[in-house]
Structure formats: structure tokens, C-alpha cells
N, C-alpha and C positions, 0 to 999 in steps of 0.2 A: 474396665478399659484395658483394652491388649497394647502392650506396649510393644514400638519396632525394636529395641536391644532384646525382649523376653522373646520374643517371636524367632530374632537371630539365637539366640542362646541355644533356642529348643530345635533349630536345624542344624547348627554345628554341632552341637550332641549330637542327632539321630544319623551325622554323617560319617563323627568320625565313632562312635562306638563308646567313646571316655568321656568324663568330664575333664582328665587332666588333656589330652591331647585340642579337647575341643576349645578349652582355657588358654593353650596355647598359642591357637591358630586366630582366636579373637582376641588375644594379648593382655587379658583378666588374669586373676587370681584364679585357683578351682572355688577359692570358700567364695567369692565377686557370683562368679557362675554360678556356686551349688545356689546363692540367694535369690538369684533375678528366676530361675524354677520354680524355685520355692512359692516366689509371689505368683509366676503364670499360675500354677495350680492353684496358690489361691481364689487366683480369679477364675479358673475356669471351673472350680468345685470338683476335683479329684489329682492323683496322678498321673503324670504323664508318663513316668518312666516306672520299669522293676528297678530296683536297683541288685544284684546278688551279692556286691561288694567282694572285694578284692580285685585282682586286675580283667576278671570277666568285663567283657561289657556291658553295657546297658539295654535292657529292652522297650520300646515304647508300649506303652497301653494299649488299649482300644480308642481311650478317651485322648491319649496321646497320638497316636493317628489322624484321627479324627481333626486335631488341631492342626499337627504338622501340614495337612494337605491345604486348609484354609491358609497357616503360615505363609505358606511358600508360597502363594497366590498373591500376599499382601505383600511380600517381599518381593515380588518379581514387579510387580504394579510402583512399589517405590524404588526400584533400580532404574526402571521406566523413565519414571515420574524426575529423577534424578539427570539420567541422560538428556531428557526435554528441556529440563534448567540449565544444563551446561551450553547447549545447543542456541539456546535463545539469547544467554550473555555472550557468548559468542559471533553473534550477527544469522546464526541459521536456524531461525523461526520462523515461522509463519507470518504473513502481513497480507490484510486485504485493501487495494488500494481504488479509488474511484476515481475515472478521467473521461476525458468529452476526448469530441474527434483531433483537434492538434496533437493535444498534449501526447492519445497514443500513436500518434501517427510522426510525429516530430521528438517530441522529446521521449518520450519512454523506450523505445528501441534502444539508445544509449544509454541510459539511465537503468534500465533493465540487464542488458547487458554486461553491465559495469560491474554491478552487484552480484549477478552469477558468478564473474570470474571472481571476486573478491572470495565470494560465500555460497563453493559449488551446494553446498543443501540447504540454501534458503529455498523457502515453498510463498513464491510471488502469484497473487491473485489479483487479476483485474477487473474493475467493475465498470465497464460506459452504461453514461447515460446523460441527455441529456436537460438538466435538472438547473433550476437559479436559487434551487436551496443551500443557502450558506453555511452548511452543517454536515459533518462525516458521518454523525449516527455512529453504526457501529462501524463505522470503516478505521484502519488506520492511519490512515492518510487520505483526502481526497484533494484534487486537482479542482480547480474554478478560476473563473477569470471574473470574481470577486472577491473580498476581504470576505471574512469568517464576521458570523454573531456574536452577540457576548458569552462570553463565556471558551471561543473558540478560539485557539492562536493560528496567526495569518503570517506566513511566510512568502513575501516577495520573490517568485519564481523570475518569471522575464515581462520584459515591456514587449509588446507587438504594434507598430506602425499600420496604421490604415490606408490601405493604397483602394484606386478605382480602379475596379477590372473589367475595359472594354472592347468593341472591335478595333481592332487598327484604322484610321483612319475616322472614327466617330467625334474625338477630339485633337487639336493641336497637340505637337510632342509636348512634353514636360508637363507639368504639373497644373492641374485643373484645379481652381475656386469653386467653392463647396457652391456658391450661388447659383454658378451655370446647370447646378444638378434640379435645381426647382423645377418640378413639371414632366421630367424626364422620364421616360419608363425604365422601372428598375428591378432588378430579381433581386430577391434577400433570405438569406437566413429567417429561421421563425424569430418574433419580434422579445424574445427572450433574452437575459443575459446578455451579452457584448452586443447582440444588433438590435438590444432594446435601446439601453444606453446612447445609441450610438443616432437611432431614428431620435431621443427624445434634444437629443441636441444639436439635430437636424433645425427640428422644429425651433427650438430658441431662439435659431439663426434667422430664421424663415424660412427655410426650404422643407419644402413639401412634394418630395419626390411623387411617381405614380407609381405604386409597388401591383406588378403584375402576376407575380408566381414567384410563391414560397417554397423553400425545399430543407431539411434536415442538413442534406449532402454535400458538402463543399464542393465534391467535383464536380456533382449536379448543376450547382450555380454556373461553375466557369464552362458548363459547357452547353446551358442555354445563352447565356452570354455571346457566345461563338456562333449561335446560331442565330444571333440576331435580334432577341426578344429582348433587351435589356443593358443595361450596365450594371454596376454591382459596388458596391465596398464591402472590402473583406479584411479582415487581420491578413497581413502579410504570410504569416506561419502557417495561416490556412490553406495556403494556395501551393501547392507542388510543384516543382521545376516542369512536369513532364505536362502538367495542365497549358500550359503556356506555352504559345508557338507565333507561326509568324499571323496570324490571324486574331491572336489574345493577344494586350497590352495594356502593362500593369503603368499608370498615372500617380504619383504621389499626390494628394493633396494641400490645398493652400487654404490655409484657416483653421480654427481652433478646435481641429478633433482630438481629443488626448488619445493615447495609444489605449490598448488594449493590455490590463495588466493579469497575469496569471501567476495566482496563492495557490501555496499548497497549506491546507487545511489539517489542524489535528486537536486535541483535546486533550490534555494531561502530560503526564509521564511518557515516554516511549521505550516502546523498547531500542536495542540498539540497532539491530535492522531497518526500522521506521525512523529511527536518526538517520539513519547512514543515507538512505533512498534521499531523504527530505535535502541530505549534505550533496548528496551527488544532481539534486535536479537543478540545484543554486549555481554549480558550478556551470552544470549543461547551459541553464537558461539563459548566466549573463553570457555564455558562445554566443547564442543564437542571437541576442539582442544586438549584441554587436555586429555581427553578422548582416541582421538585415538590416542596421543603421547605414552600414556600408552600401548595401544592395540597392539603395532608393540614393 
């Protein structure tokens, strides 16, 4: 087994020429030095050095060569390997993160943001998609507007209010009873995650919309909406200022929808980058929550 101090021993000799100079400069004894040699050669079955003794210096072997070039490989690989460790206690590591369309369209802009300026060489990666598995896998963080599985910690991002997004004039001002939506043509999100949820407690109620066209797309939605084919319930943070005009009109609801809630998801230890993200989107999220508590 090659030891990292034999490995350094046998570069600061062939660097500086001595063993007393090289002693020195690693802050050893020469006899500390002449030992931890002694053993590489052991292990490596000859020597590494001539020695001609007196204040000449030292020459490497062949077999000493030979080593030195592998050394300085292993040693550059843990200077490496050392700088990657400072870097990641530090907050500038790497993290791979999972999000659906709000979270990077609303919250990750600041949240992302935040974090650069704090930790210009953190290396941030985003993953969408949208998925109602309760589980990061290999992520270090992933966004859902579910709770985590077992085994998974579930951190309470923000609440999001359910508004109906219709044409002007389809319903009276203020705020529409879930009841009037029975029968109604309606565009919706796929029936996954928040607009599963959200149909399955439709039906509890009794209302049984008429869902005429599905779409991925948030702005997709709002903007057959506009043209007419539908009404809509969406999480409020779905919906962008600039979707909305005088033609689109967002209706609070009257009755027992709970909001829409968004975890951020993780599994163990973190590092301190994946802390730090997870601390900045809590702060972001209760903005926004209150925010749109205001906005309705």
C-alpha cells in the first residue's frame, strides 16, 4: 500500500536534491524522512534513490522514476480531490435539482439567483419534468407539490390558492361556488398531481365538470380559456401576470378546495449548498404565499 506522506517524501526529495533540505521544507526530521523511504522502497521492492552521501545530492533510480511519475499523479488527484472538499463545505458544489413548470418559472429564478450571488462557483443543475413521484432518487433536492415517501424529508415550500380562470363576463364579479362549475366545459392540466387532487375533490362535492382539452402548458390553458373553449382552475402561481388581460378573469373560489402545497424533497445528510437552496426557497415561498393571499 503506497502511502500519501511516502509518496510526498519521494517528491520533495527529487525536488529539492537533499534529504536535509527536503526535511525541511515538509517540517520532518531528516532520520522521520530518511524512514518513510526507507518503507516506500519497501514496498516498492528496490531503491528509489543513489545516495553518494556527503552534501552531493541525491539521484533517482530508474525504479525511482518510475514511481515519482505515478507519485505526482496521485498527489495532484488528492490536491484535487482536496480542493473539491473545501469547495463543497463551503456552499460551491455541485447539486442536481428537480422542478415542474411554477416552481421554475416562479420561484427558482430568485432562489437560483440568490445562491450565485452568495456562491459565484456553485454548479446548479435543473431537472423538469412532470412526475407525481414522491421521491428525488438521485436528485438533491426535488420540488413537488406533494409530501415525500417514507423514508423521504418533506419540507413545506409555499401554499398556492386555487382561482377559476375564465372569460370576462362568463361569470358574475367575485368569487364563484364550486357547484356552478358541474357540467361546465372545462380545460385542465393532465389529471396528475395538484389537478388530480384537485378533480378528485371535485367529485366528493358533486361536481363533475366536462373536461374538453388537456394540455401540459399553463399558458396553453389560459389561453384556450380566452378563446373560448373553457374555464379552468389553476394554482394561482401558475398563472403569469402577463397571461391575463382584459379578456381573462381570474374568480376566487367559494368552497373547500385546500390550496395547493409545494415540498421540497430530499433524503439524508445534505450538503451545505442543498441546505442553503432548500433555506432560500422557504424564505422565497412564504413571499409568494403571502403575496398571492393578498392578490385574491
Amino acid at each position: 500500500m503506497y502511502e500519501l506522506r511516502h509518496l510526498q517524501a519521494l517528491d520533495a526529495i527529487a525536488d529539492e536534491g537533499t534529504f536535509g533540505r527536503a526535511a525541511a521544507r515538509l517540517g520532518y526530521t531528516q532520520s522521520t524522512l530518511s524512514q518513510q523511504i526507507a518503507a516506500l522502497e519497501r514496498t516498492v521492492g528496490g531503491a528509489v534513490f543513489d545516495r553518494p552521501g556527503g552534501p552531493r545530492p541525491v539521484r533517482l533510480t530508474a525504479l525511482g522514476r518510475l514511481v515519482l511519475d505515478g507519485a505526482r499523479s496521485v498527489l495532484a488527484r488528492s490536491r484535487s480531490l482536496g480542493d473539491d472538499v473545501a469547495r463543497f463545505h463551503a456552499g460551491d458544489g455541485r447539486i442536481e435539482v428537480g422542478t415542474f413548470q411554477t416552481v421554475t418559472n416562479v420561484l427558482l429564478p430568485t432562489v437560483v439567483g440568490r445562491l450565485r450571488s452568495e456562491h459565484p462557483g456553485c454548479d446548479i443543475r435543473l431537472f423538469e419534468d412532470e412526475d407525481d413521484t414522491p421521491d428525488p432518487g438521485d436528485l438533491d433536492v426535488l420540488f413537488l407539490d406533494a409530501p415525500g415517501s417514507d423514508g423521504v424529508d418533506s419540507t413545506l415550500i409555499l401554499e398556492d390558492q386555487h382561482v377559476l380562470v375564465a372569460r370576462r363576463g362568463d361569470f358574475a364579479a367575485g368569487a364563484v361556488a364550486l357547484k356552478k362549475l358541474n357540467g361546465i366545459p372545462m380545460v385542465a392540466l393532465p389529471a396528475i398531481c395538484d389537478q388530480g387532487r384537485v378533480e378528485e375533490h371535485l367529485a366528493e362535492h358533486g361536481v363533475a365538470p366536462h373536461f374538453v382539452f388537456r394540455t401540459a402548458d399553463n399558458q396553453a390553458v389560459v389561453s384556450v380559456v380566452r378563446a373560448g373553449l373553457g374555464c379552468a382552475i389553476m394554482p394561482l402561481l401558475a398563472i403569469t401576470t402577463p397571461e391575463v388581460d382584459d379578456e381573462v378573469v381570474l374568480h376566487p373560489l367559494r368552497g373547500a378546495l385546500p390550496p395547493r402545497q409545494i415540498y421540497a424533497l430530499t433524503r439524508g445528510a445534505l450538503s451545505p449548498l442543498a441546505q442553503r437552496l432548500v433555506a432560500v426557497a422557504q424564505e422565497h415561498g412564504a413571499e409568494l404565499t403571502r403575496a398571492g393571499a393578498c392578490q385574491l
